[in-house]
C-alpha positions as CSV (number, residue, x, y, z in Angstrom):
1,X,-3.3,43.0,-20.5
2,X,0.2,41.8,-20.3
3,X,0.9,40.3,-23.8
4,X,3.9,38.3,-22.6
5,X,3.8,34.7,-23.1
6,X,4.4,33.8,-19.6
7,X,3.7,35.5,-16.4
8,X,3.7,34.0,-13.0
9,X,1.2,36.0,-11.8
10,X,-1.2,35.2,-14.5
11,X,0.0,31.7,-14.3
12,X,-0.9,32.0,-10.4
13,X,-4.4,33.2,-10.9
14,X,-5.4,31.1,-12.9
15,X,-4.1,27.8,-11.3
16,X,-6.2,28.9,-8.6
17,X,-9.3,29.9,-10.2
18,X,-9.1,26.0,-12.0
19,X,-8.3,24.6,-8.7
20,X,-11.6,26.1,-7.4
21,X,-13.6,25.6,-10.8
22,X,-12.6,21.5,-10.4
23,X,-12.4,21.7,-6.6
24,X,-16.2,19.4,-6.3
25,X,-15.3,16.8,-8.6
26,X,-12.1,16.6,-6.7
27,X,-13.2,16.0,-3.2
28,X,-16.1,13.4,-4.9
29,X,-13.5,11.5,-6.4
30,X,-11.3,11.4,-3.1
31,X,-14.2,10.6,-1.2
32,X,-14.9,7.2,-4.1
33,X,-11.3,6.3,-3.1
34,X,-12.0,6.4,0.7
35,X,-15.2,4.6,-0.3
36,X,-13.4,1.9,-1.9
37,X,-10.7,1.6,0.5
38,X,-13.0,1.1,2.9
39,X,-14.4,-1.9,1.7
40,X,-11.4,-3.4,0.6
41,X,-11.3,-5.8,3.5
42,X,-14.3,-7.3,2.4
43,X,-11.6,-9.4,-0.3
44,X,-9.0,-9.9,2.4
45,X,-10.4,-9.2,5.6
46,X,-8.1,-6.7,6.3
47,X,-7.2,-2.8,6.0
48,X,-3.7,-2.4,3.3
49,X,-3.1,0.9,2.1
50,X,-1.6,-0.3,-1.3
51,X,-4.9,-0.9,-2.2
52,X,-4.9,3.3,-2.7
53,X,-1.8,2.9,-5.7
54,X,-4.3,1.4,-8.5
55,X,-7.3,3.6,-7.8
56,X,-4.8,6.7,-7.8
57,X,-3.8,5.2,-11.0
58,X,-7.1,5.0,-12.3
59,X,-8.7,8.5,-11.2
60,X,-5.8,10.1,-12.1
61,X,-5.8,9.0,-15.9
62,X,-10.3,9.8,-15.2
63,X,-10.1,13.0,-13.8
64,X,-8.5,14.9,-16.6
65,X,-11.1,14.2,-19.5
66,X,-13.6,15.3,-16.2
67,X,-11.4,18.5,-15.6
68,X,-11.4,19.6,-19.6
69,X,-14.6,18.0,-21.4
70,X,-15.2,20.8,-23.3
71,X,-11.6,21.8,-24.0
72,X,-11.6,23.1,-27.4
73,X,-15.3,22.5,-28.1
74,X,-16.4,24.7,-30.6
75,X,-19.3,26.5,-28.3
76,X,-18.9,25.0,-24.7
77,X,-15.0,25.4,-24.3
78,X,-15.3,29.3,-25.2
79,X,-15.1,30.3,-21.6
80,X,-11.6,28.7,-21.2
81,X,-10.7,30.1,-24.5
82,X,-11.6,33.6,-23.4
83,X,-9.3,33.5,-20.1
84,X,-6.7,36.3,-20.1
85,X,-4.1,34.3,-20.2
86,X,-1.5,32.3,-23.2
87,X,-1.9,29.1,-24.4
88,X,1.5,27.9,-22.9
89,X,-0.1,29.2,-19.4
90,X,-3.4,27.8,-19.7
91,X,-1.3,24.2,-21.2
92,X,0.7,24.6,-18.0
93,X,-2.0,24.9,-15.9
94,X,-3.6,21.7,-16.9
95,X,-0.6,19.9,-16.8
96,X,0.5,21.0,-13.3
97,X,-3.6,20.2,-11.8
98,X,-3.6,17.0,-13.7
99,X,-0.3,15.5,-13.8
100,X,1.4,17.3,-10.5
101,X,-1.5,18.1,-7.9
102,X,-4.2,15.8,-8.5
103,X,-2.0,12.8,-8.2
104,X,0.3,14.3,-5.4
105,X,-2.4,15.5,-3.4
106,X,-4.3,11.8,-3.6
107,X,-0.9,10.2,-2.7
108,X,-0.6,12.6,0.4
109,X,-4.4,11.5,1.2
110,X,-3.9,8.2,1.2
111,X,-0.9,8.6,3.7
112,X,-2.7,10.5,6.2
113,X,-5.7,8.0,6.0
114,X,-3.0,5.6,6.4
115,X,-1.7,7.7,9.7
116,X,-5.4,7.3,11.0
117,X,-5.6,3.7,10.3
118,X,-2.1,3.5,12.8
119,X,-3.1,5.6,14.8
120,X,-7.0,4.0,15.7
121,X,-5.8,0.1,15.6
122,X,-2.2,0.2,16.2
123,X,-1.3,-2.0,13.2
124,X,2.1,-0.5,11.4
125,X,1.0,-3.1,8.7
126,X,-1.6,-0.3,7.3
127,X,1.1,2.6,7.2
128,X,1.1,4.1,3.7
129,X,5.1,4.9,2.6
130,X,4.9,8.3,0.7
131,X,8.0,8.3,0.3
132,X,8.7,4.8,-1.3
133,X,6.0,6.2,-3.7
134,X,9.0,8.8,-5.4
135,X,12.0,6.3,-5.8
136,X,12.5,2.3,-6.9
137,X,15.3,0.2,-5.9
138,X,16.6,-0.3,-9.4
139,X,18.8,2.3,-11.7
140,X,15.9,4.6,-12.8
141,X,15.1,5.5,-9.8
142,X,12.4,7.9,-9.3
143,X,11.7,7.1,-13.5
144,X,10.7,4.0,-12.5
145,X,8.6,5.1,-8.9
146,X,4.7,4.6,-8.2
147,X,4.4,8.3,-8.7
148,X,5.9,8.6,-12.0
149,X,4.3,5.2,-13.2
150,X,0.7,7.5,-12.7
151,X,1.7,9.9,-14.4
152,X,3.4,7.9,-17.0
153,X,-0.3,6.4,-17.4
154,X,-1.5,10.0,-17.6
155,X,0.2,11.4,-20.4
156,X,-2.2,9.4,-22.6
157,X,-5.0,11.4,-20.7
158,X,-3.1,15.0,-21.0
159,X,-2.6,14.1,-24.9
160,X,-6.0,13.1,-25.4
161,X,-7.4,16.1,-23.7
162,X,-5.4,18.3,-25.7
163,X,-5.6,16.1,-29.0
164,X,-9.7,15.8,-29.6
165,X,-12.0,18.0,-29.5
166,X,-15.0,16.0,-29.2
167,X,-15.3,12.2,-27.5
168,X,-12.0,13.0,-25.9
169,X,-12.1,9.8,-23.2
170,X,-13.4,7.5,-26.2
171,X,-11.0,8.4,-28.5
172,X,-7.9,8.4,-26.4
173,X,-9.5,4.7,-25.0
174,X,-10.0,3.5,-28.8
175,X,-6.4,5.2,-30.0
176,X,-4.8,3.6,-27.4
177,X,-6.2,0.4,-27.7
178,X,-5.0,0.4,-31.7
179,X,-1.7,1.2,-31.2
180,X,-1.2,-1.3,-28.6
181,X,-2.4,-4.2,-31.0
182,X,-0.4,-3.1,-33.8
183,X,2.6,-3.3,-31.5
184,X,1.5,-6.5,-30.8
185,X,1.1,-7.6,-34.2
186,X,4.5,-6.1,-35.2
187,X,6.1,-7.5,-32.6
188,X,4.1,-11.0,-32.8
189,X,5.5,-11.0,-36.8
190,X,9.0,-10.4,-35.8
191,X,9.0,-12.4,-32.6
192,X,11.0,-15.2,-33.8
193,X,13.2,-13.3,-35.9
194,X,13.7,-11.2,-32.5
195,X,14.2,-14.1,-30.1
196,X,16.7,-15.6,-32.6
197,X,18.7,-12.3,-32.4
198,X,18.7,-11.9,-29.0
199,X,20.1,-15.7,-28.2
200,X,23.2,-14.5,-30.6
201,X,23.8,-11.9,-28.2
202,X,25.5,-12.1,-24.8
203,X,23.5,-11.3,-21.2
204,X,24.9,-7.6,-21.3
205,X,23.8,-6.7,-24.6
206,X,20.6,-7.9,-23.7
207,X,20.6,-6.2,-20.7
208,X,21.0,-2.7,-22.7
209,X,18.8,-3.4,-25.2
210,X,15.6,-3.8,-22.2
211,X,17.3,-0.9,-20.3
212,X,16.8,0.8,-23.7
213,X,13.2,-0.3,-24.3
214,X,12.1,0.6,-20.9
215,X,13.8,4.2,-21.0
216,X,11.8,4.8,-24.8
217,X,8.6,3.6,-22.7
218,X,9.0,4.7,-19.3
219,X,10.8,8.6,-20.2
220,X,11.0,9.4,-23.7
221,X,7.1,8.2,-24.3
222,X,5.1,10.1,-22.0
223,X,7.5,13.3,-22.5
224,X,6.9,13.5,-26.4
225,X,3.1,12.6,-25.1
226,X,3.2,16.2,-23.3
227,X,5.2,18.0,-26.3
228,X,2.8,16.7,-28.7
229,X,0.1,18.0,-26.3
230,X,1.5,21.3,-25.6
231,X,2.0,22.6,-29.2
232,X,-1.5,21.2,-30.2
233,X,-2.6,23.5,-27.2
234,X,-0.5,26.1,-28.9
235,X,-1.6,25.9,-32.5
236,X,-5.2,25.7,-31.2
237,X,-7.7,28.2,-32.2
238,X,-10.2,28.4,-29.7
């Protein structure tokens, strides 16, 4: 076997065979979305295709602890560990299916059901923008778009993946959950110490210090996520 650490045809190969491995669990979860888009107007009485953004949120940040269960598992993940083929290619591999395909290709879904909706009643009302989903109106841009918000959200689900061995959706759910309330305690304690520093301060300064907070959150957070998770994939022992 090649012993390089990345080869594209490897790479290739076995993108495809994980596409076909998680290709069932895919179309089921496509068809739940149709499912509940479907009976969406039963809250509104009508058809809106932004109904499809929160349940591509949702499967997306699912479908990952679905995909790789038994990632790392000391007797059911042997199969994956036994693949010819790197840890950084079999990392990359999940992160391009989870983080690159599975949302894109729901997101292209959800416009061509949109296209069919159009195209059977004639209302331009239920046209899903694909494109809007990749750019925002403010100065991040496509760092603050639909798509990048999923997978944003999905980092957690790549670290977690890649972090536990065992329990993987509990324990990201339950890590996730304690870190948020400790930021909330921290920033509870120091709220009013906070609040009297930022009415010292004029409107720009204050402007920078959110644009700052919401870079660290929206960019810097979910990249170190995938880091972390890549070089636990690397120091893994399978």
């Amino acid at each position: 076997m090649n012993t390089r650490e990345f080869s594209i045809q490897r790479f290739g190969l076995l993108l495809k065979s994980e596409l076909l491995r998680n290709l069932k669990d895919s179309l089921i979860f496509i068809g739940i979305i149709l499912g509940l888009y479907l009976i969406s107007p039963i809250n509104d009485g009508r058809f809106s295709t932004q109904v499809f953004l929160p349940y591509i949120g949702i499967l997306s940040c699912i479908l990952p602890f679905l995909f790789y269960k038994n990632l790392f598992h000391p007797t059911k993940g042997v199969t994956f560990g036994m693949l010819p083929a790197s840890q950084t290619e079999k990392f990359l591999v999940l992160f391009t299916l989870c983080a690159l395909i599975l949302p894109l290709g729901m997101l292209v879904f959800a416009w061509l059901v949109s296209l069919i909706g159009v195209g059977l009643t004639g209302h331009t009302n239920m046209m899903f923008n694909l494109l809007e989903q990749f750019t925002s109106n403010d100065m991040l841009g496509f760092f603050n778009s639909n798509f990048w918000m999923i997978i944003t959200a999905q980092s957690v689900a790549v670290w977690g993946v890649c972090f536990f061995k065992s329990k993987k959706f509990g324990k990201t759910v339950a890590s996730t959950i304690s870190v948020m309330t400790a930021l909330t305690i921290i920033f509870s304690i120091y709220g009013f110490n906070r609040h009297a520093f930022l009415m010292n301060l004029e409107e720009p300064a204050i402007t920078r210090i959110a644009l700052i907070i919401l870079i660290a959150v929206s960019i810097v957070l979910p990249i170190a996520l995938w880091v972390w998770a890549f070089f636990k994939m690397r120091r893994q022992q399978f």
